[in-house]
C-alpha positions as CSV (number, residue, x, y, z in Angstrom):
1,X,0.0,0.0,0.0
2,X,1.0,3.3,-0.9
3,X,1.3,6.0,1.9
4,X,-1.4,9.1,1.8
5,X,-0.8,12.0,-0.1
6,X,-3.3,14.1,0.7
7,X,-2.4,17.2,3.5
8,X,-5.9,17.2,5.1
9,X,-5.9,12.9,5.8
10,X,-2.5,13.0,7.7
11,X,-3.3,13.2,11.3
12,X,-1.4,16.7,13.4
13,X,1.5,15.7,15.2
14,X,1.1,16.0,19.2
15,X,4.2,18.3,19.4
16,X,1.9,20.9,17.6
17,X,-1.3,20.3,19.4
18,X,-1.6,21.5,23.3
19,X,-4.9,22.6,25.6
20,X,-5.7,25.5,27.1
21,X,-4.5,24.0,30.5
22,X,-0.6,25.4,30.0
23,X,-1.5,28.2,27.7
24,X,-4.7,30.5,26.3
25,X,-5.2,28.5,22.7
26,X,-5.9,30.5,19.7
27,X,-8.1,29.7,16.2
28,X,-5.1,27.9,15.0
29,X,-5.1,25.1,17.4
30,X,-8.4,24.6,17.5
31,X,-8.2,23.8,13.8
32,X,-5.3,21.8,13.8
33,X,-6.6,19.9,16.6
34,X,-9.5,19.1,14.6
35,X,-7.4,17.5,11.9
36,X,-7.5,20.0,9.3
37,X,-5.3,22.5,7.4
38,X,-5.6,26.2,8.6
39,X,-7.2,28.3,5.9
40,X,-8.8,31.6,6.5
41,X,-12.0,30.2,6.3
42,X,-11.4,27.5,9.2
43,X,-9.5,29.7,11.4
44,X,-13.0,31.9,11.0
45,X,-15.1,29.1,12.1
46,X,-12.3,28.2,15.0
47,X,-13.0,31.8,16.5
48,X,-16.9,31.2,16.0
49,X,-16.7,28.4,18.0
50,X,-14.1,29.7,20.6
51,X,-16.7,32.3,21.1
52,X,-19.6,30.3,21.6
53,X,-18.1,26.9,23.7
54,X,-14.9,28.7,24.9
55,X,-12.6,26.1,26.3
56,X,-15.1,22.9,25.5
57,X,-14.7,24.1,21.9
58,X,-10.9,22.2,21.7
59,X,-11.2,20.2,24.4
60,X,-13.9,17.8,22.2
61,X,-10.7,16.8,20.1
62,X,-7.9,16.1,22.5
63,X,-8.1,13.1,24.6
């Protein structure tokens, strides 16, 4: 079998990912912790969501 080559089906290393527990989190995370790539567009609905759920927002995708 060959291995993916598609951005958006490779899974976010953990170095990149962290929770809100060390550090505030911003849009960014929040979208790479959900396993996609960071366009404008995501980082927009990252901030929607930040706003609405707040912490429970990121929290949903880490374990």
């Amino acid at each position: 079998m060959s291995e993916p080559t598609d951005v958006d089906s490779m899974p976010t290393p953990d170095a990149l990912l962290h929770t809100g527990a060390e550090r505030p989190f911003d849009p960014e995370d929040l979208v790479m912790a959900s396993g996609r790539t960071v366009t404008p567009e995501r980082v927009e609905w990252a901030r929607r969501a930040i706003e609405e759920r707040g912490a429970a927002a990121l929290e949903r995708y880490l374990p």
